[in-house]
C-alpha positions in Angstrom: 0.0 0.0 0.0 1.4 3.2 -1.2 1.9 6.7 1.4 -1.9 7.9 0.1 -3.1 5.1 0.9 -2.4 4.9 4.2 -2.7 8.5 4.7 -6.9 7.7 3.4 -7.2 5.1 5.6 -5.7 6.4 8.6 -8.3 9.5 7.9 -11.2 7.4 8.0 -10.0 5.3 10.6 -10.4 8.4 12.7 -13.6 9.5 11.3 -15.3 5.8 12.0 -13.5 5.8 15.7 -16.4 4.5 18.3 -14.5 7.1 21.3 -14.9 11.0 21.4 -11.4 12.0 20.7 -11.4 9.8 17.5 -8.4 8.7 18.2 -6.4 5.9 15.8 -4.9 2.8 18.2 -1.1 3.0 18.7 -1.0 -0.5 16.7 -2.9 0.4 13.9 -0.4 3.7 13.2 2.8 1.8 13.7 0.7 -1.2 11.0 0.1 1.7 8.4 3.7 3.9 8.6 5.9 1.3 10.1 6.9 4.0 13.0 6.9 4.3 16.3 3.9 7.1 17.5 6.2 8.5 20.0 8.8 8.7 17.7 6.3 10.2 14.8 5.1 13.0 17.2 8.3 14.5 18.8 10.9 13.6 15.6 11.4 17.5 15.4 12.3 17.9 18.8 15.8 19.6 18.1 14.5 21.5 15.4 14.0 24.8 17.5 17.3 25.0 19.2 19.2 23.7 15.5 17.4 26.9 14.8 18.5 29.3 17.6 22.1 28.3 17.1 22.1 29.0 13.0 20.1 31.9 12.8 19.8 33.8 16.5 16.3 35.1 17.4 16.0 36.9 13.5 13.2 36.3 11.0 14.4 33.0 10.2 14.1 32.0 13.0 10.4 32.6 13.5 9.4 31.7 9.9 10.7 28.2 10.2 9.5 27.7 13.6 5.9 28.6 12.5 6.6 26.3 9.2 7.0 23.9 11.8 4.4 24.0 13.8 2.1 24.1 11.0 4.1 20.8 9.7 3.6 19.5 13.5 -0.5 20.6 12.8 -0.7 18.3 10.0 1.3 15.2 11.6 -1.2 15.2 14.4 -4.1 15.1 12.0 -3.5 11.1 11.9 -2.2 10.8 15.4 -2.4 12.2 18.8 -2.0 11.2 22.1 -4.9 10.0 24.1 -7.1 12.6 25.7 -4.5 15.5 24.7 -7.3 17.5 22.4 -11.0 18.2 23.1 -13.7 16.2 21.1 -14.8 19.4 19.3 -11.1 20.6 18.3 -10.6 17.1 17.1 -13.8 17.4 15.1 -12.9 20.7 13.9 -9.5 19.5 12.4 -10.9 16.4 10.7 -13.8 17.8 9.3 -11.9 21.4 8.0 -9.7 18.9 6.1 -12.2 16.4 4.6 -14.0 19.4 3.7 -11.5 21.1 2.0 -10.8 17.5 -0.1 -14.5 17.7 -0.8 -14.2 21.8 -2.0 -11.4 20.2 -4.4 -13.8 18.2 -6.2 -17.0 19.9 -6.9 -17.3 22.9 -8.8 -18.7 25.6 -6.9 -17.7 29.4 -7.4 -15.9 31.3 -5.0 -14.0 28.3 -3.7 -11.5 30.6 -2.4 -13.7 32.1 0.3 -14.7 28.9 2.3 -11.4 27.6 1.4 -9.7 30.0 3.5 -12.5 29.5 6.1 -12.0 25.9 6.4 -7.9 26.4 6.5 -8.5 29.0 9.5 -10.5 26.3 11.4 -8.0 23.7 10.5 -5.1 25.7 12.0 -7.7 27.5 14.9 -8.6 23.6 16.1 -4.9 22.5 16.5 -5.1 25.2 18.6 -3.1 28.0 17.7 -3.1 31.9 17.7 -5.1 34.2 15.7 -1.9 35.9 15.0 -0.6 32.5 13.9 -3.5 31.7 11.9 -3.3 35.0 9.9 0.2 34.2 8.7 -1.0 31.7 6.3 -3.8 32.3 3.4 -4.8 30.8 -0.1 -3.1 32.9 -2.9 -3.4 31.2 -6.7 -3.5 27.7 -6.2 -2.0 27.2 -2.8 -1.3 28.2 0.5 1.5 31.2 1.5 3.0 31.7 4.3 2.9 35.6 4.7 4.1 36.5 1.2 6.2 33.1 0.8 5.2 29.8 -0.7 4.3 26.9 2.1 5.1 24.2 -0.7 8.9 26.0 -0.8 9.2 26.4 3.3 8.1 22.7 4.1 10.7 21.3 1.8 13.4 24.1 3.3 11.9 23.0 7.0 12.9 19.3 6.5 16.3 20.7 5.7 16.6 22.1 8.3 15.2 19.0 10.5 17.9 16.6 9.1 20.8 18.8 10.1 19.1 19.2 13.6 18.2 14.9 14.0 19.9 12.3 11.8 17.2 9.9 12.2 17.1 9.8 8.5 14.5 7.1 7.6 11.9 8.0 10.1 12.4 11.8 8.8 11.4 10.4 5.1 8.3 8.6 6.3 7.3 12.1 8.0 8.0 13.8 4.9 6.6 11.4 2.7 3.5 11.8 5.0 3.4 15.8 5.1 3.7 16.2 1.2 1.2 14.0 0.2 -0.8 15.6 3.2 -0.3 18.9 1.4 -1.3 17.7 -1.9 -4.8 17.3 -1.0 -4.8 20.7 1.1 -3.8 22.6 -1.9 -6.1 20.5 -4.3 -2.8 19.1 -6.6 -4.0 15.4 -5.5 -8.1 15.2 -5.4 -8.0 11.2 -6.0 -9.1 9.2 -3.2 -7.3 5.5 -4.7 -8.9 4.1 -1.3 -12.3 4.9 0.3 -14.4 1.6 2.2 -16.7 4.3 4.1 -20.2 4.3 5.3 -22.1 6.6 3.3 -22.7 9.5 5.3 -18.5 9.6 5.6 -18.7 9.2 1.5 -20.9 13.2 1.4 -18.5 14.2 3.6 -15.2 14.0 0.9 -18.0 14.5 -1.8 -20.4 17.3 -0.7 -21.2 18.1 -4.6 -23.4 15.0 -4.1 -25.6 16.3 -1.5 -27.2 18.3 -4.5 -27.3 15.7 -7.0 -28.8 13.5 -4.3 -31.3 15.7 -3.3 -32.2 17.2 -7.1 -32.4 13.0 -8.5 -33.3 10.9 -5.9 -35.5 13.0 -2.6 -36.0 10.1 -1.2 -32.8 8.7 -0.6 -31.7 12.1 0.3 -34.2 11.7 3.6 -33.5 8.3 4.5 -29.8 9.8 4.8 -31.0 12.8 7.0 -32.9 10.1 8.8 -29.8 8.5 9.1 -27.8 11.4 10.1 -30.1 11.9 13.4 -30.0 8.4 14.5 -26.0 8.1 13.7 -24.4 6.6 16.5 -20.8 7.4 14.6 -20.0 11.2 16.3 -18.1 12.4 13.3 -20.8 10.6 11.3 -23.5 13.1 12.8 -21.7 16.3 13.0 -20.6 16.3 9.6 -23.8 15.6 7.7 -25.8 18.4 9.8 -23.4 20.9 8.7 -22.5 19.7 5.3 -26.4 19.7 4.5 -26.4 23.8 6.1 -23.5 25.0 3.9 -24.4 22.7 0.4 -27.8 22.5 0.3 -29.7 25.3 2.2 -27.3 27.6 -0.1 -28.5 26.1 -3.2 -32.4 26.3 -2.4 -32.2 29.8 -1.6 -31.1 31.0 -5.5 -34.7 28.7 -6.1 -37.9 30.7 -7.3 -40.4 28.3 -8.0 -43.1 26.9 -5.4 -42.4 23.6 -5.4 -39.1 24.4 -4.3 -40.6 27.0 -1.8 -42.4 24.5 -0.3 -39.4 21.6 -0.2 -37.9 24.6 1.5 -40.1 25.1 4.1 -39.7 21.5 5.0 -36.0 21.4 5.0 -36.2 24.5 7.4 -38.3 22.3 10.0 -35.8 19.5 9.6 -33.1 21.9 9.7 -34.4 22.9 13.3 -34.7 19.9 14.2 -31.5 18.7 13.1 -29.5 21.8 14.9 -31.9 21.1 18.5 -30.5 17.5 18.1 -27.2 18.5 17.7 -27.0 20.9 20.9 -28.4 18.1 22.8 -25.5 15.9 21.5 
């Protein structure tokens, strides 16, 4: 199994975890990368004093220590340690990055806007600083760091991380890992090669299919939402409720005619009832 793959399934490993911190078993990370979690989380350990030494506190400094952390942000999307991150943050993370896989392959306009609003909630849920956060923003087709390319800074940040820690093969895996991570952030990779998901996980990394479903086949579309209540998968839940409020209530509202008025008025009630279900979860 190649690096996406594993990258996928670890993902929706996560997504389908049965506890609230959706957490992926210390076995089943070391089965899919073939390293040590401990090892995985803490391999750029000397990287900030490597850094102090070479460049003093100067810009340099700072810019690859943020590079870092945001490098760190994207390890710990596939592991963490147990109960070291809240339920919602955890949430937060994984759904701002399916999401923005899902933005990647459906053509809606303006993808920029809710791109950058999913990347904010991505960095906000790791957690770090509003002033951190507004470092980084979509420009073109990617991600900048400031006025600097984060494509160019992660490559010059594992540079930097072999001169500061030798441990050469576990470094590749962790690169290996970041870049294809970054692929699908920046849209470059939109295949999925490996998806065995329920289907509410499937709208999720698809959300153009919520309006497909619900323009071709209504009742389906209901039996999901039916679904979606009774969920017993957290991530499951969550993700559908607020996929269905940003891809479909959105859509009906550019609708004239009555019979759509009137589908609307029922997806308001359920929409109600949806959101007074979720602040009871």
């Amino acid at each position: 199994m190649d690096i996406t793959n594993r990258i996928i399934v670890a993902l929706l490993e996560r997504m389908k975890s049965r506890n609230k911190n959706f957490s992926l078993s210390r076995p089943k990370f070391h089965q899919l990368f073939q390293i040590n979690p401990d090892g995985y989380l803490w391999y750029g350990k000397k990287l900030e004093r490597h850094l102090l030494n070479k460049y003093g506190e100067s810009a340099d400094t700072l810019k690859y220590l943020d590079m870092y952390y945001f490098i760190d942000n994207i390890v710990r999307l596939y592991y963490m340690p147990k109960n070291s991150n809240s339920e919602e943050n955890e949430f937060g993370k994984l759904y701002a990055y399916g999401s923005i896989i899902g933005l990647h392959r459906c053509h809606i306009p303006d993808k920029r806007i809710y791109l950058n609003r999913l990347l904010n909630t991505l960095l906000f849920c790791c957690p770090t600083s509003e002033e951190y956060i507004r470092r980084f923003r979509w420009q073109k087709n990617g991600i900048y760091y400031k006025s600097q390319d984060v494509e160019v800074l992660i490559a010059d940040t594992f540079t930097e991380i072999r001169e500061s820690d030798k441990q050469s093969e576990s470094i590749e895996i962790v690169e290996s890992i970041v870049n294809e991570t970054y692929r699908y952030l920046v849209g470059s990779n939109t295949g999925l090669p490996f998806v065995r998901s329920e289907t509410l996980l499937h709208y999720n990394l698809n959300p153009s299919d919520y309006m497909w479903l619900y323009q071709h086949d209504k009742e389906l579309f209901y039996t999901c939402l039916d679904a979606a209540a009774l969920q017993s998968e957290i991530f499951s839940y969550k993700s559908f409720v607020y996929n269905f409020n940003l891809y479909i209530l959105r859509q009906i509202k550019l609708c004239r005619n009555e019979d759509t008025i009137k589908q609307n008025n029922r997806l308001d009630a359920i929409n109600k009832w949806l959101n007074s279900l979720n602040k009871i979860g």
